[in-house]
C-alpha positions as CSV (number, residue, x, y, z in Angstrom):
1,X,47.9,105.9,-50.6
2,X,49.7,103.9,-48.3
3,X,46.7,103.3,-45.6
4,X,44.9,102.5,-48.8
5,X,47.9,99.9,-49.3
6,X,47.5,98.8,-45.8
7,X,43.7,98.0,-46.1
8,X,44.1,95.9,-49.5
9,X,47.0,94.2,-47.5
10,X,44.5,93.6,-44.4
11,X,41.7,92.6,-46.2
12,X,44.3,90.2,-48.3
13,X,45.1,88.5,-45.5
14,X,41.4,87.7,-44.2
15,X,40.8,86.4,-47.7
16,X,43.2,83.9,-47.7
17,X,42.4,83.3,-43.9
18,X,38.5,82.5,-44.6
19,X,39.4,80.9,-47.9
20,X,41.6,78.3,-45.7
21,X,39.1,77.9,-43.0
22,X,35.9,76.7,-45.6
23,X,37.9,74.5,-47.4
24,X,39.7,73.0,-44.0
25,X,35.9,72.8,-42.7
26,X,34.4,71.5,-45.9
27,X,37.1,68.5,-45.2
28,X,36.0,68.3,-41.4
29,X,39.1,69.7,-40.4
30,X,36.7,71.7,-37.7
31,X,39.8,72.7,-35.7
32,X,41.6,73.8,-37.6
33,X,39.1,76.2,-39.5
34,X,38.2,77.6,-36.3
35,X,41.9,78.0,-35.3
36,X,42.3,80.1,-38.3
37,X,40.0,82.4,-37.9
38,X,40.1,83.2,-34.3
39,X,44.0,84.0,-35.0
40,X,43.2,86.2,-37.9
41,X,40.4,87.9,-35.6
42,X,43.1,88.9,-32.5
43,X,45.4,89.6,-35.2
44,X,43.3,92.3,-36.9
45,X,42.3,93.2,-33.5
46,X,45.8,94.1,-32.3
47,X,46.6,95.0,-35.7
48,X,43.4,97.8,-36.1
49,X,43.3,99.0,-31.9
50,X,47.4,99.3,-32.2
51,X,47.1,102.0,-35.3
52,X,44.3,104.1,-33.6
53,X,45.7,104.0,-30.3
54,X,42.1,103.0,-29.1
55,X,41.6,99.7,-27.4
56,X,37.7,100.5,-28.3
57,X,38.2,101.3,-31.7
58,X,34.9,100.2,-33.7
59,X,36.7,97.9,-36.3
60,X,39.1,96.0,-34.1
61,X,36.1,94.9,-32.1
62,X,33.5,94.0,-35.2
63,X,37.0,91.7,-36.2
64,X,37.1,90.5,-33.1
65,X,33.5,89.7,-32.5
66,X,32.6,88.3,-35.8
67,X,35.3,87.3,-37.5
68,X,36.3,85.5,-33.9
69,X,33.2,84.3,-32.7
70,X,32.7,82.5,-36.1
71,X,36.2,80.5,-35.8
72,X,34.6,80.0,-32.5
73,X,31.8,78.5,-34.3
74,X,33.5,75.9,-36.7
75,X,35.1,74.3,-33.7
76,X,31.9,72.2,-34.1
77,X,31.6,71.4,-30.5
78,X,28.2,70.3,-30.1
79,X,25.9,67.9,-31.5
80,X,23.3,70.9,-32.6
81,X,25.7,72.2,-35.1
82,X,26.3,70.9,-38.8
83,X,28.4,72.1,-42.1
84,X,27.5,75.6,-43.3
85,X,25.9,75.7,-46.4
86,X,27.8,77.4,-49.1
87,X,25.8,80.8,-48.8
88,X,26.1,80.8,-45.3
89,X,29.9,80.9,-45.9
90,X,29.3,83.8,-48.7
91,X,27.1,86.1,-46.5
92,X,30.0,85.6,-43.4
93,X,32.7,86.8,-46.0
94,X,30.7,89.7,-47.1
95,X,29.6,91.2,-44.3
96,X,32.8,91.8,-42.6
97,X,33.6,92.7,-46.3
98,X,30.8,95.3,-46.5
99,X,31.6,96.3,-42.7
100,X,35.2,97.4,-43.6
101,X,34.4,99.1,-47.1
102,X,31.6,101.4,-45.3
103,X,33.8,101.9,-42.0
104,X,36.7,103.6,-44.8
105,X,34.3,105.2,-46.4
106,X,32.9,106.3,-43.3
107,X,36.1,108.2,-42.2
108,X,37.1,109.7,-45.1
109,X,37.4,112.8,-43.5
110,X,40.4,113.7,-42.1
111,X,40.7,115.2,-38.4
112,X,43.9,116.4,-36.9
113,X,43.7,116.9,-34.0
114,X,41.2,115.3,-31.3
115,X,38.7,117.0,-29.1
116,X,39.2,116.9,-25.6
117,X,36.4,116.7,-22.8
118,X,37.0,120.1,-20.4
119,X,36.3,120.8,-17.3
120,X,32.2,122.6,-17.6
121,X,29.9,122.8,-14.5
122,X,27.0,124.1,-16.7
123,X,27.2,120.3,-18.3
124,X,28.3,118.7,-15.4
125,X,25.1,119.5,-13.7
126,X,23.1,118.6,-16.6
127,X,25.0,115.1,-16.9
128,X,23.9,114.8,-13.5
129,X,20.3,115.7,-14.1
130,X,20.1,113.4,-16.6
131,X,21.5,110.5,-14.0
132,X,19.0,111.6,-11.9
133,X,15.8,111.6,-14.0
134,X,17.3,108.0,-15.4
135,X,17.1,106.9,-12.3
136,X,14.0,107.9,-11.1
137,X,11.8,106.8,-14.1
138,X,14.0,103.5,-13.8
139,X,12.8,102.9,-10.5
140,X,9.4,103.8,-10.5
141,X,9.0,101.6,-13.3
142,X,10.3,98.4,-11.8
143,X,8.2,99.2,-9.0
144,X,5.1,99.6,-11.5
145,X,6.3,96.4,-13.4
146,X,6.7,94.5,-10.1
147,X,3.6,95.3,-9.2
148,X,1.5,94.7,-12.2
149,X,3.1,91.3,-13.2
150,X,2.7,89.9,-9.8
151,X,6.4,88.8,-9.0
152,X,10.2,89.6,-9.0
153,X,12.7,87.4,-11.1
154,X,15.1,87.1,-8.7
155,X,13.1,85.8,-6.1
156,X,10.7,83.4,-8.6
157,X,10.8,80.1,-9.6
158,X,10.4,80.0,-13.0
159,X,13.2,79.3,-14.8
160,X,12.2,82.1,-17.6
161,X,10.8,84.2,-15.2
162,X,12.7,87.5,-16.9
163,X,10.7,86.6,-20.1
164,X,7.4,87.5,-18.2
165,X,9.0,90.8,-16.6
166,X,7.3,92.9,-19.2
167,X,4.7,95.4,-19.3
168,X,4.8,96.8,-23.2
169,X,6.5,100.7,-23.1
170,X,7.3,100.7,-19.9
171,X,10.1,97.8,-19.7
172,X,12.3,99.9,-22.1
173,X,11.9,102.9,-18.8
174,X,12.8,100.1,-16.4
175,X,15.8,98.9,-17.8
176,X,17.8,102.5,-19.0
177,X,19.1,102.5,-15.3
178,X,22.0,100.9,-17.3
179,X,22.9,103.8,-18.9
180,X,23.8,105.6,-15.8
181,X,27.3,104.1,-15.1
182,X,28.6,105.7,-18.1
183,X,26.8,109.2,-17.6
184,X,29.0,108.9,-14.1
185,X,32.0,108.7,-16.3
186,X,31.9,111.1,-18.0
187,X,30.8,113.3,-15.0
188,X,33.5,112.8,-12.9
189,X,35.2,114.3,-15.8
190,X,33.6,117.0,-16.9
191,X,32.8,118.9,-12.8
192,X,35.5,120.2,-11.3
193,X,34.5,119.2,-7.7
194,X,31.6,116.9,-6.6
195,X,30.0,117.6,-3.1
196,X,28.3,115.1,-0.7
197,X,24.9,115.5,-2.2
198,X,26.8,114.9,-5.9
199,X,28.2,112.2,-4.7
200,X,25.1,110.6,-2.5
201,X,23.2,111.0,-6.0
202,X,26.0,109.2,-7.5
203,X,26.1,106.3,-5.3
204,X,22.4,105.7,-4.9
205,X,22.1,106.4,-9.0
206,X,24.8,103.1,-9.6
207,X,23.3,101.2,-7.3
208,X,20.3,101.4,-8.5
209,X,22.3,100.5,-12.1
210,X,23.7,97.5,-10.7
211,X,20.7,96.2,-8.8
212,X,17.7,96.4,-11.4
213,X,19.3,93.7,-13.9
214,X,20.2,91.8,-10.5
215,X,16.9,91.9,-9.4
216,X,14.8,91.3,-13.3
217,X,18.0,88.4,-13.3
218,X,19.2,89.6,-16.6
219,X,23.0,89.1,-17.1
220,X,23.2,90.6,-20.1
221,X,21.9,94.1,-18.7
222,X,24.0,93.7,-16.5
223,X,27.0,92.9,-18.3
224,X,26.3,96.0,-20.9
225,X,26.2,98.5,-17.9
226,X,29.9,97.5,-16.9
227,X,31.2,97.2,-20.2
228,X,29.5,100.7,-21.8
229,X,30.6,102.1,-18.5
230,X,34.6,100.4,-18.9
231,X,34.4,102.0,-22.8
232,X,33.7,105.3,-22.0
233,X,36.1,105.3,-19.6
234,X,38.8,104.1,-21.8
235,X,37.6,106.7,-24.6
236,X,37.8,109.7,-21.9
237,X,40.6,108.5,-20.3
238,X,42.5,107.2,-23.3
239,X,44.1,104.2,-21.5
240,X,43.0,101.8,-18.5
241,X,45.4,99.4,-17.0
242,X,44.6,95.7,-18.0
243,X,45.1,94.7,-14.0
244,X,42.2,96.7,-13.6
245,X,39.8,95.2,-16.4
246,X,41.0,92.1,-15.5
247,X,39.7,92.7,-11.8
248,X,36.4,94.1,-13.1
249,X,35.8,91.3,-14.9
250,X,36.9,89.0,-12.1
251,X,34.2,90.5,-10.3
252,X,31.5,90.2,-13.0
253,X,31.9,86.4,-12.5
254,X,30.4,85.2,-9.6
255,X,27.3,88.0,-10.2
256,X,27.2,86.2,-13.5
257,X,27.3,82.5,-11.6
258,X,24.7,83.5,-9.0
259,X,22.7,85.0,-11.4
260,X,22.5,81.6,-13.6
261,X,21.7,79.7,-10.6
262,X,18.9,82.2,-9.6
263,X,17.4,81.5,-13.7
264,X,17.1,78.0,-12.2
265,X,19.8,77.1,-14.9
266,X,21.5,74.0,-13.9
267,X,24.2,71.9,-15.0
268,X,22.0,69.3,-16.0
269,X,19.8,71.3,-17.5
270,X,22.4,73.5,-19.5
271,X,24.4,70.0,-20.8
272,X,21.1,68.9,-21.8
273,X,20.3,71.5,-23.9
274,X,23.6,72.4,-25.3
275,X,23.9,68.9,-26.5
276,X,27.9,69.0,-26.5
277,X,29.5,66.4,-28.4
278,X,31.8,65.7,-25.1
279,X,29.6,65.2,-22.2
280,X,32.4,66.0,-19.3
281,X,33.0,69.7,-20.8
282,X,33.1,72.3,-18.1
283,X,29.7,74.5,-18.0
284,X,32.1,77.5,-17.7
285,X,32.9,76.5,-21.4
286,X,30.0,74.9,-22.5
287,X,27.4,78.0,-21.8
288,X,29.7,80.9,-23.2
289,X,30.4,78.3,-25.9
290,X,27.2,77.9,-27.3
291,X,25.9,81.3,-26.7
292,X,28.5,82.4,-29.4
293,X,28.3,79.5,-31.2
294,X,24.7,79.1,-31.9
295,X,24.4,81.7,-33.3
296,X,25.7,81.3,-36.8
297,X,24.2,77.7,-36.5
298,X,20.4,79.9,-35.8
299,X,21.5,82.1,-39.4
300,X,22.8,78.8,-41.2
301,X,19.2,77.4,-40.1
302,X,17.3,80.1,-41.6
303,X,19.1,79.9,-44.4
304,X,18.5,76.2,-45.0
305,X,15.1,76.2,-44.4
306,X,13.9,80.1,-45.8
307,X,11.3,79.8,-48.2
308,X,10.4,83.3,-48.9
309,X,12.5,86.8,-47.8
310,X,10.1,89.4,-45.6
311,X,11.4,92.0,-47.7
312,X,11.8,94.8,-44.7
313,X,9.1,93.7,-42.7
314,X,11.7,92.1,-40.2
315,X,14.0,94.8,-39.9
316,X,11.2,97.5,-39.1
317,X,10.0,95.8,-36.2
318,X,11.2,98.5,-34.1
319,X,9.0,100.9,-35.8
320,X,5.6,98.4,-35.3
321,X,6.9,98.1,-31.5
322,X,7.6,101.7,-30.8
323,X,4.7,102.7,-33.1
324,X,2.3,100.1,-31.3
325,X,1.5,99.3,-34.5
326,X,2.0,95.3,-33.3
327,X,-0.9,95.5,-31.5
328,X,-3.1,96.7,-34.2
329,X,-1.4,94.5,-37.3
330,X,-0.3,91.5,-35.1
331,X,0.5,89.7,-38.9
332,X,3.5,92.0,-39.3
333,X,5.6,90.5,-36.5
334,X,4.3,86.7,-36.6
335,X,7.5,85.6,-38.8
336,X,8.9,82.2,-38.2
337,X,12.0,82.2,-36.2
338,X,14.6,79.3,-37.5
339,X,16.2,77.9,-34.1
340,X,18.4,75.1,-33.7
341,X,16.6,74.5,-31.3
342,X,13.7,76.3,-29.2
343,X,15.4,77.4,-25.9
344,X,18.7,79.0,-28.2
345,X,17.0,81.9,-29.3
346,X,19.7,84.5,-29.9
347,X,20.3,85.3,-33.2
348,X,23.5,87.0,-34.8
349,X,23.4,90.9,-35.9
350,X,22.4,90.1,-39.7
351,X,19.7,87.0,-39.2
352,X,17.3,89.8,-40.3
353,X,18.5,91.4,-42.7
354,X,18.9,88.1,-44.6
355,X,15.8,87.2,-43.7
356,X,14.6,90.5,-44.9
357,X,16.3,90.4,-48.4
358,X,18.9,87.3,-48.2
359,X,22.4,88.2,-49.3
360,X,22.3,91.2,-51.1
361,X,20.9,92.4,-48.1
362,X,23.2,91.4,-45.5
363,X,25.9,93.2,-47.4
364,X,24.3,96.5,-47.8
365,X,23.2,96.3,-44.4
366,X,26.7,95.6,-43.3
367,X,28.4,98.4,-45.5
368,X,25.3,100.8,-43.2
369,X,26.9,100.0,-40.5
370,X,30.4,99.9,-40.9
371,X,29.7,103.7,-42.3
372,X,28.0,104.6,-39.4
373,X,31.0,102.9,-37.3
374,X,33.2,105.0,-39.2
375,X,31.7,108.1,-39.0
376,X,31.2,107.7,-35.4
377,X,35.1,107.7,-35.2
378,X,35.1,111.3,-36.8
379,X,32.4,112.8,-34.7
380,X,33.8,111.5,-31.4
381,X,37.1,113.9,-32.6
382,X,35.5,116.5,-33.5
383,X,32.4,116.9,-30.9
384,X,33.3,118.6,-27.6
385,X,29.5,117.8,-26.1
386,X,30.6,114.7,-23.9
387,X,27.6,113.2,-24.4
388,X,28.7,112.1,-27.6
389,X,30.5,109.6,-25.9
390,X,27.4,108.1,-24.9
391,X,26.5,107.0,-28.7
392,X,30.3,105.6,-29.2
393,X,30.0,103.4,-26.2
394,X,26.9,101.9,-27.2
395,X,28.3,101.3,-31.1
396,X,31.3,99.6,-29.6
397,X,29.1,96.9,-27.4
398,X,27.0,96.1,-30.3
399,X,29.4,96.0,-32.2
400,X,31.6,93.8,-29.9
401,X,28.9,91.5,-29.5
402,X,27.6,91.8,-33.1
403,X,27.3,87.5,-32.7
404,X,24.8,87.8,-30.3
405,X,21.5,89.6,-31.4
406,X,20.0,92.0,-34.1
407,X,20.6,94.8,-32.4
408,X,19.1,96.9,-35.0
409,X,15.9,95.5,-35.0
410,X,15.9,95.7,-31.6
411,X,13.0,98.2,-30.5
412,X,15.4,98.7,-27.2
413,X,18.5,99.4,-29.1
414,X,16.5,102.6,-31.0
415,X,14.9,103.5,-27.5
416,X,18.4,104.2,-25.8
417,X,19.2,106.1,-28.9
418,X,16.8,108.2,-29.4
419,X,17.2,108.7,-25.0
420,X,20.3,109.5,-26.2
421,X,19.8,111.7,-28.7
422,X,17.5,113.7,-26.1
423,X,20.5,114.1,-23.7
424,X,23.3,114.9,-26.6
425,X,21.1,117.8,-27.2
426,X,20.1,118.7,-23.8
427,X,23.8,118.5,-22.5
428,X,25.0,120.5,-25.2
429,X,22.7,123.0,-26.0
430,X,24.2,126.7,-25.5
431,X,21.4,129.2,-24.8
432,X,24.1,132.0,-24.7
433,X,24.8,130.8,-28.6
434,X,21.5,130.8,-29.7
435,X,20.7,134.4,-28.1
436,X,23.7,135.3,-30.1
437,X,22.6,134.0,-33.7
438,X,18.7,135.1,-33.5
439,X,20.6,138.8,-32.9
440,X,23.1,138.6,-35.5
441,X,20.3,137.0,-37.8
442,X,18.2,139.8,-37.1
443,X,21.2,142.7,-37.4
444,X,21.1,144.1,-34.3
């Protein structure tokens, strides 16, 4: 009863939080709506990590991500953005609405005590064969991508040379290299002594991690390999010392720099395409600015111009991709995209599933996930297979950037899950157990 009191009070307070925001932005009072809700966001944050003890826990950073990220949007800093339309405003309520009704449903169960990780060699070494096949196929490849595209990002002049880096089924291969960092996590934790050859296999394997999405000049692949690798390390570890995130991140910063400058991405050209409303903003605002921003100005687009909902055919894209079922119906993926403008292409988590079936939509689809959030929460207690972990880390990041893309429809996103899913069971499966159950099955 009273965590039931303490979720009416929480989702009370966000009420009256968003309520305050639209009508302070329907005034033009952009500052101050934006102010609102990015307090409210940390505030939940701190409020939701604090009670589970888990800096990663899955509703503190969907709060933070998309209740924050859309005060960080009706700041109204650039000249590309314009007052949402009053169903944009519903569907922003209702998902993080929908999110937090399926995330209690989700965790219903109760779980006393938690799981921890123990010391196993047996899946220790298979951790470590899974690194090691990862990394293989991940090089080979880029090596067969690099060959058959003619060029490598980092070292070509086009400024969307990443774009091109694709040869269909065997990109998603290339790029799963950024799995390995966590796999390292979890283990170090899991063998109870590494040698020299461990440890060569380990350096070469995160290496290899780091300098793929250097090489194809993709930040963001690069960025999800550090912070995947950072969550599981937290979730394993329970705590990490802010000094040391803060240096990590430190560090990520001039990669990130040099990487933009290697896309051929000026200051020129970034100001000119952001279209900021003050001209002398710093790039080091302006770009992370609009790339959260833009976002919910891409969704208030489509739903200003939408003439007619796709009714699925949006959200199942990973299914014609995977399938190669694009190639044959081509028509099934030809949708128009609503941009703001052509070169801001990334969309928030839920452009397609309004697309696909406009608001009702967007709140089932956000009640879905914020069930499968909160059942993640349970299995991570319960499961003593560390590769578990593996799934929560890659929940948290999408749902910590759930501003930035639809991860869902992402052909990708299923890929790694479904790799996942391959090494859950591979990690964990007991031989010994099975001999066990076929003889007591059969009496002997």
């Amino acid at each position: 009863m009273k965590r039931q009191c303490d979720v009416m009070k929480e989702y009370g307070t966000y009420t009256a939080a968003f309520l305050i925001s639209y009508l302070a932005s329907c005034a033009g009072f952009y500052y101050a709506a934006g102010s609102i809700l990015m307090a409210e966001a940390v505030w939940l944050y701190v409020h939701w990590s604090r009670q589970a003890e888990n800096l990663t826990e899955l509703r503190a950073l969907f709060t933070l991500a998309w209740v924050g990220g859309q005060g960080v949007a009706c700041l109204k800093l650039s000249r590309l953005q314009s007052d949402w339309l009053p169903v944009t405003w519903l569907c922003f309520f209702l998902i993080y609405i929908g999110f937090c009704l399926g995330y209690e449903w989700g965790r219903k169960k109760q779980v006393s005590c938690r799981k921890e990780i123990v010391k196993d060699d047996v899946q220790a070494g298979r951790l470590l064969f899974c690194i090691l096949c990862l990394s293989l196929a991940s090089l080979v490849c880029f090596i067969f991508e690099a060959v058959r595209v003619g060029f490598i990002p980092l070292f070509s002049e086009e400024p969307h040379a990443y774009s091109y880096f694709h040869v269909s089924g065997v990109h998603y291969f290339t790029i799963s290299c950024i799995l390995v960092p966590a796999i390292t996590v979890l283990y170090l934790k899991t063998v109870q002594a590494a040698g020299t050859k461990e440890k060569l296999i380990l350096l070469l394997a995160n290496a290899e991690a780091a300098a793929i999405p250097i090489l194809c000049v993709s930040r963001f692949q690069l960025l999800f390999a550090v912070g995947f690798a950072v969550v599981t390390y937290i979730m394993v570890h329970r705590t990490i010392r802010l000094r040391t995130l803060g240096l990590i991140f430190a560090a990520l910063i001039p990669v990130y720099v040099i990487l933009t400058v290697f896309r051929h991405h000026d200051v020129a050209y970034l100001n000119g395409i952001f279209e900021m409303k003050y001209e002398k903003m710093p790039i080091f605002i302006t770009q992370p600015y609009m790339y959260v921003a833009n976002n919910y100005e891409n969704f208030n687009c489509m739903a200003e111009q939408l003439t007619q909902h796709s009714f699925g055919i949006r959200m199942l894209f990973p299914v014609f991709a995977l399938t190669g079922l694009k190639f044959v119906f081509p028509q099934l993926t030809s949708s128009v995209v609503y941009l703001t403008k052509p070169e801001l292409t990334t969309l928030t988590m839920f452009y397609d599933a309004y697309y696909d079936f406009g608001v009702p939509g967007v709140f089932l689809f956000a009640v879905l996930v914020g069930g499968a959030a909160g059942r993640m929460m349970i299995v991570i207690k319960e499961s003593t297979n560390p590769a578990a972990y593996l799934f929560y880390g890659q929940m948290a990041i999408y749902l910590g950037l759930a501003f930035f893309t639809t991860w869902f429809s992402n052909p990708t996103t299923w890929f790694w899950l479904v790799l996942t899913g391959m090494m859950y069971w591979y990690v964990g499966y007991d031989k010994d157990k099975g001999h066990r159950e076929k003889e007591e099955g059969s009496g002997i």
